[in-house]
MARMI-755266 format. One record per atom (N, C-alpha, C): residue in one letter; x, y, z. Coordinates in steps of 0.2 Angstrom, whole numbers, plus 5000, padded with zeros to 4 digits. Example, Ala and Ser with C-alpha at 12.3 -4.5 7.8 and 13.67 -1.06 7.14 Angstrom:
2
a506649725039
a506249785039
a506649845039
s506449895035
s506849955036
s506450005039
//
This chain:
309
x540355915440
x540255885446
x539855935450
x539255925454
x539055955456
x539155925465
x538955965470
x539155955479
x538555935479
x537955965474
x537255975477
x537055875476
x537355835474
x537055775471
x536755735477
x536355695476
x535655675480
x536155595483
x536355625492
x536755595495
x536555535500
x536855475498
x536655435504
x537155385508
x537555425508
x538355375513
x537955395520
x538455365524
x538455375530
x539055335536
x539155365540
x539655345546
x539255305550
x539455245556
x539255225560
x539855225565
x539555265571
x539855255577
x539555215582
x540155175585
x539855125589
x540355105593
x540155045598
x540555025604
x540154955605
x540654895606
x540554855609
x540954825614
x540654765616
x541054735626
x540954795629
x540654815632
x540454855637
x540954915638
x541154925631
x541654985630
x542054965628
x542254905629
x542954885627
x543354895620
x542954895615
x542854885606
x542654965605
x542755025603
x542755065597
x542455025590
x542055055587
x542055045579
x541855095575
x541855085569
x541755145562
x541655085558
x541055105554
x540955085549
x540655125544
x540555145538
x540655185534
x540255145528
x539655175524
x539655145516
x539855235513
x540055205507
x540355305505
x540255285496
x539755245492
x539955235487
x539755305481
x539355325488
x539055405482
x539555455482
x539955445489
x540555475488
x541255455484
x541155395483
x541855365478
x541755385470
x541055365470
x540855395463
x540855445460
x540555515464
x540955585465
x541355585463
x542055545468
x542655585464
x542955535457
x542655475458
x542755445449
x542555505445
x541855525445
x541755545439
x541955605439
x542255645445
x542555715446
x543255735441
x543355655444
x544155635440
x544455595435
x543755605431
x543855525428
x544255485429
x544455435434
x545155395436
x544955335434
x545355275432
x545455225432
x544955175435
x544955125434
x544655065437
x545055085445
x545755055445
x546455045450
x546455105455
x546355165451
x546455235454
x545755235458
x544955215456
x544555235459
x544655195466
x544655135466
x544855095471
x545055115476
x545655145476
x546455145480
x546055205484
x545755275477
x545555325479
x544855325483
x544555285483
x543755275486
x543955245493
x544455195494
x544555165500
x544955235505
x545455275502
x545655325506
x544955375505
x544555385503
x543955445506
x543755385511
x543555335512
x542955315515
x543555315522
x544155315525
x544655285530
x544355385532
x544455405528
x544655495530
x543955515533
x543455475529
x542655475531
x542655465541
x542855395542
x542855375549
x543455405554
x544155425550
x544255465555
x544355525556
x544055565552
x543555625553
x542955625558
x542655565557
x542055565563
x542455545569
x543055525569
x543355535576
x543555595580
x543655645575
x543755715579
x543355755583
x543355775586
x543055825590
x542955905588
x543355945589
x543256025588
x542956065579
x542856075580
x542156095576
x542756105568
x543356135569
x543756165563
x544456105563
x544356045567
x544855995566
x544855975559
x545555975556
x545555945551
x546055875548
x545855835548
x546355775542
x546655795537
x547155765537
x547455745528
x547755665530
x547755655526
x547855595523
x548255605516
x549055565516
x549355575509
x549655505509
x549655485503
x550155445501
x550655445497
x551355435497
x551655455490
x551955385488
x551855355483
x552055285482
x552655285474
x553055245474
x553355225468
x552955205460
x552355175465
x551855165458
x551655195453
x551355185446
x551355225443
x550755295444
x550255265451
x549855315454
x550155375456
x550755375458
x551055405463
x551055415469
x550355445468
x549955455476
x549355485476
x549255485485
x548255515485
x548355555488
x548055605488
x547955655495
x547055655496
x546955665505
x546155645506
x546255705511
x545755735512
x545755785518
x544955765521
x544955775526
x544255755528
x544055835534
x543555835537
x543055885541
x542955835547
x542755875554
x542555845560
x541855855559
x541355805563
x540655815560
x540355865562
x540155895556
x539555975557
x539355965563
x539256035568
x538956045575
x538156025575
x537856055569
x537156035567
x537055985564
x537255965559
x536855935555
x537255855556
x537955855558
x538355785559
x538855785552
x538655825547
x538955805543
x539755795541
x540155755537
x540755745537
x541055745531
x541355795528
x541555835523
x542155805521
x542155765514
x542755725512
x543055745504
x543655765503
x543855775498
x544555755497
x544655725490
x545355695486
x545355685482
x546255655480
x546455655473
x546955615471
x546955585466
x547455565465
x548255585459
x548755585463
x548955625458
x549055605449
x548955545448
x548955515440
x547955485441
x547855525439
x546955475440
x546855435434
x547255415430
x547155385425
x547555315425
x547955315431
x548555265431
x548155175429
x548355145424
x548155085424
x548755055425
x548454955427
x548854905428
x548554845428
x548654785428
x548154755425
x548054725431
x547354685431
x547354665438
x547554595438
x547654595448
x548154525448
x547654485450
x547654415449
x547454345451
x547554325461
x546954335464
x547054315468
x546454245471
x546454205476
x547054165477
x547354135471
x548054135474
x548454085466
x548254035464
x547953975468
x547653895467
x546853895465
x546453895467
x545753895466
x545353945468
x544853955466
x544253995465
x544654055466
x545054075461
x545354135457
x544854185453
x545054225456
x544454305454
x544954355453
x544954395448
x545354445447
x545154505450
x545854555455
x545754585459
x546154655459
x545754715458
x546154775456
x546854795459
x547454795457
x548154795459
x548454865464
x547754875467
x547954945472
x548754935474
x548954905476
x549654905479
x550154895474
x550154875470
x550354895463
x550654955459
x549854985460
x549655065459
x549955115462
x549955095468
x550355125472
x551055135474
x551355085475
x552055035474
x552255055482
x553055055481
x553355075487
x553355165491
x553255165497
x553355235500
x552955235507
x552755295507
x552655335514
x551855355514
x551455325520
x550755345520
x550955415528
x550855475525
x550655515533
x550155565533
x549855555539
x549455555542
x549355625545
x549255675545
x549255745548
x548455785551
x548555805557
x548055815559
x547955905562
x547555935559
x547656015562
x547056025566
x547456025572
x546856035578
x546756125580
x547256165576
x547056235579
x547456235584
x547956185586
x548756225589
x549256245586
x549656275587
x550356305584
x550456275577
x550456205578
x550856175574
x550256105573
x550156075567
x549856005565
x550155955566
x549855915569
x550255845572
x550155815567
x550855795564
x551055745558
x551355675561
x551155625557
x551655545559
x551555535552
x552255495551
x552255465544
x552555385545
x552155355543
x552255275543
x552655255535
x553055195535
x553055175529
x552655135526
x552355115520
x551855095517
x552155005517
x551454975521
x551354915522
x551554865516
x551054845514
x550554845507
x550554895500
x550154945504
x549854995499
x549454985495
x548954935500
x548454915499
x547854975502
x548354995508
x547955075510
x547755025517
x547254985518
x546654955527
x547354915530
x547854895526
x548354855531
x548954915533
x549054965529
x549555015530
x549155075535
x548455085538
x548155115542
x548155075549
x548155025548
x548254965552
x548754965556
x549354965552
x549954985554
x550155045557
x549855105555
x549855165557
x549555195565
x548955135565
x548655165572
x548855115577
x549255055574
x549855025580
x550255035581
x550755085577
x551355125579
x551455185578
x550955225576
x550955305580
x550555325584
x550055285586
x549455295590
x549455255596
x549855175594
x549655145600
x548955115600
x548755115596
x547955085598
x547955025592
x548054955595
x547854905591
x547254925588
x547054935582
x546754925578
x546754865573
x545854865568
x545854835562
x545554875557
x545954885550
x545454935546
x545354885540
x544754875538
x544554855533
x544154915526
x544454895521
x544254955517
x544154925509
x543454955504
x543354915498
x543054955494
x542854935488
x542854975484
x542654905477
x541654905475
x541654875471
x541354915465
x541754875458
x541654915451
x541154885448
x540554915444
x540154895439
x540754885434
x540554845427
x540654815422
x540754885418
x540354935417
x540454995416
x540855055419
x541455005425
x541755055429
x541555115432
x540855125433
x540655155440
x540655125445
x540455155451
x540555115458
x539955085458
x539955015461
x539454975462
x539254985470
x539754975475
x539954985482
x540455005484
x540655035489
x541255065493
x540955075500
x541455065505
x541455065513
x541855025516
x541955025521
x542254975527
x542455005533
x542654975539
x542654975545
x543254995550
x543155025553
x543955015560
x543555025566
x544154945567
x543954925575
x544254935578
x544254975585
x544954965589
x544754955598
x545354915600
x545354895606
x545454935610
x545054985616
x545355015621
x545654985628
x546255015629
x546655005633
x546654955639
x545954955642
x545854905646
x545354845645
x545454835635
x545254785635
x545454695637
x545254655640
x545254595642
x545854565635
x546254505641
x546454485634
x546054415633
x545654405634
x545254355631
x544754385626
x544454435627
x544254485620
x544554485615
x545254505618
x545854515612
x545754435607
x545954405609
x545954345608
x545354335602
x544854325608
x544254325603
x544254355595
x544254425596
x544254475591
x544954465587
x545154445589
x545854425583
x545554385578
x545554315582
x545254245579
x544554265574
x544154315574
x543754325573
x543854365565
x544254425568
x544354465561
x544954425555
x545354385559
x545754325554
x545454295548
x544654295551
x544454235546
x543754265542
x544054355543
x543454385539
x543454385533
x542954385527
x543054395521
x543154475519
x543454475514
x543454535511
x542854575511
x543054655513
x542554705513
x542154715508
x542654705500
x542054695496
x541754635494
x541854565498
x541454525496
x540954535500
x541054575505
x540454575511
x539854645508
x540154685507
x539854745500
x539354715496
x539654655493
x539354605487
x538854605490
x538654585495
x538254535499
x537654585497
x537654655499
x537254725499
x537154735507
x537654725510
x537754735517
x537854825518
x537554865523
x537554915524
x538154925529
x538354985532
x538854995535
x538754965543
x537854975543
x537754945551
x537854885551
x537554825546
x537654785545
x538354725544
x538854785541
x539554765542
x539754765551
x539554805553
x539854795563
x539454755563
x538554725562
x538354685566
x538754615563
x539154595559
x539154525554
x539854525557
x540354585561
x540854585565
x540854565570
x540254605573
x540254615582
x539654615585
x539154575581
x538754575584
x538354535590
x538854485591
x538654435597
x538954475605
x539354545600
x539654545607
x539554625613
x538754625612
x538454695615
x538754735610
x538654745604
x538854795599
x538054815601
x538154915600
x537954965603
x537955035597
x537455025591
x537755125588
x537355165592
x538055195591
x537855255594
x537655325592
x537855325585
x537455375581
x537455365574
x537555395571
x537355375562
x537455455559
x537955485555
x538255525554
x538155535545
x537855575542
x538055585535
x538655605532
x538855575528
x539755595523
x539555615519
x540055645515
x539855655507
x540555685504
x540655685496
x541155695496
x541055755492
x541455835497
x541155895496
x541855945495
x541855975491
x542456045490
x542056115492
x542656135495
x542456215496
x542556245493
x543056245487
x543356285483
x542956335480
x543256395478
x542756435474
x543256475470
x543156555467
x543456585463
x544056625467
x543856625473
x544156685478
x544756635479
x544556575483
x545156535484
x545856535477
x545556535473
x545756495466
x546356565465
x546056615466
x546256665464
x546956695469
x546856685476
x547356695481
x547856645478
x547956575474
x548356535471
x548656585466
x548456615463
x548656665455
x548956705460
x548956755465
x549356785468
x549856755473
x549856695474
x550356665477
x550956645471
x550956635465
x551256645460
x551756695458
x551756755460
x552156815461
x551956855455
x552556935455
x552256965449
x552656925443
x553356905444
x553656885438
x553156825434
x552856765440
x552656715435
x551956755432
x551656815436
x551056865433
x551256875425
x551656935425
x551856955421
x551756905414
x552356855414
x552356805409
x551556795405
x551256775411
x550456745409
x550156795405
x550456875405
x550056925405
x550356935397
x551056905397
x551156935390
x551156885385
x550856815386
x550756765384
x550156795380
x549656835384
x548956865380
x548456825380
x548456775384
x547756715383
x547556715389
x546856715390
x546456685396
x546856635399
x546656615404
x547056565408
x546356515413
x546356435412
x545856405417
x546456385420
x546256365429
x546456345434
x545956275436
x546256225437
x545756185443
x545856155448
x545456155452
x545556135458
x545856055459
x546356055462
x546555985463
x546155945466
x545655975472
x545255935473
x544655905471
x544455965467
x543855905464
x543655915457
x544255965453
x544355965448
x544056005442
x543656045449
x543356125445
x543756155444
x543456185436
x543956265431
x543656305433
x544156335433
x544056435436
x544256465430
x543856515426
x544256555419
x544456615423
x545156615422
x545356715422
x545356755416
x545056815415
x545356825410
x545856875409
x545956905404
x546656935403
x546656975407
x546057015408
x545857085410
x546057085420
x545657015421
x545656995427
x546356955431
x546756935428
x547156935427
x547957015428
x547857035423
x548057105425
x547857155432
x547157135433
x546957175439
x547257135446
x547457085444
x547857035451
x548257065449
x548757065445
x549457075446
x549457155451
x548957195446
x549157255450
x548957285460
x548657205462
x548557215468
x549157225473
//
């Protein structure tokens, strides 16, 4: 997998009602496909796993200081287990918003479930399934003492309705997060993206109103994807009657920092006992990154020369 791949996701920030509406909308599909083919995952895994980059995508573009960091974890029952997602606040130059994750089983299948039960039935990948019962948290490093953590219990585990949940009762901010993720026939991504909308504090409750009745009866993020809807396009088919306003347009992508040096201070975090071991076992050693699933070789020699550090 290369970082250098020819990128074209992007974040929209925006505001409508005359401030009253916040929104994000996000397409991230060159990013979901990165980490497919990163990680060769599942149809189920890509999914679960595309929708938590694309959420980490827009609330990365909510941060502010230059070294703010996200994580995003899930840990579920299901046979996926769980995702970890870290994101970047947007580059001071360029805007960009730097996304990486993983899933911990990326091969986890399950078959998909039939939704609606009664008619015009389409089969739909079992993300909540995948993921089963547990805990989504939330962790955020602003460069104080300590990272501000909240842990919610998993909705769903559908991931848009358990984020949903998250930023009405650890944030306070009614929100709406919609999130998708469509497969080719041949299991790469066809689309990925979706949106969070949120209500500021002094909005009207007749807006409320309005926007509830409204996002009630929206169609699925990937049916709206089908459509070949772009990220702007998704806030206008939302909010567009309602003084929707972008306000910049940001590039994402999905990018690891890792390199040899990193890879290495993990070999020394290790100890000299588990050293030792690897050194009498007598065989080179690959490492990979969790995130995006580059091998690092050490060799024996190289290897020895950590230990005696």
């Amino acid at each position: 997998m290369s970082n250098d791949m020819v990128n074209k996701d992007s974040i929209i920030r925006a505001t409508a009602a005359g401030g009253q509406i916040r929104a994000f909308a996000a397409s991230t599909r060159d990013m979901t496909e990165t980490a497919r083919s990163a990680h060769n995952t599942s149809p189920v895994v890509t999914a679960a796993l595309g929708r938590m980059l694309t959420a980490g995508a827009m609330m990365g573009a909510m941060m502010k200081g230059k070294d703010d960091l996200l994580t995003l974890q899930i840990r579920g029952s299901g046979p996926m287990k769980g995702i970890t997602v870290t994101a970047g606040s947007p580059d001071e130059e360029t805007g960009m918003v730097d996304v990486k994750g993983y899933a911990l089983v990326p091969d986890a299948i399950l078959p998909a479930k039939l939704y609606p039960l009664v008619e015009g039935t389409t089969p739909k990948l079992d993300v909540g399934g995948a993921i089963g019962v547990g805990v989504l948290s939330v962790i955020r490093d602003l460069g104080l003492k300590e990272p501000y953590s909240s842990q919610v219990a998993l909705q769903t585990g559908e991931i848009a309705e358990d984020l949903t949940y998250y930023f009405a009762t650890s944030e306070q901010v009614p929100s709406s997060v919609g999130l998708g993720v469509l497969m080719e026939k041949n299991n790469t991504v066809k689309q990925a993206g979706g949106f969070i909308i949120q209500l500021m504090p002094f909005a009207s409750e007749s807006l409320i109103s309005q926007l509830e009745s409204r996002l009630s009866g929206l169609p699925s993020v990937t049916a709206l994807l089908d459509e070949g809807r772009s990220s702007k396009e998704l806030l206008e088919y939302i909010l567009g009657d309602l003084d929707l306003e972008i306000n910049d347009t940001l590039p994402t992508r999905f990018y690891c920092n890792c390199d040899k040096a990193r890879v290495e201070k993990a070999l020394i975090s290790l100890g000299k006992k588990e050293l030792d071991d690897i050194i009498r076992d007598g065989k080179d050693i690959e490492l990979r990154c969790h995130f995006c699933n580059r091998a690092y070789n050490f060799s024996l020699d190289e290897i020895k020369k950590i230990r005696s550090m």
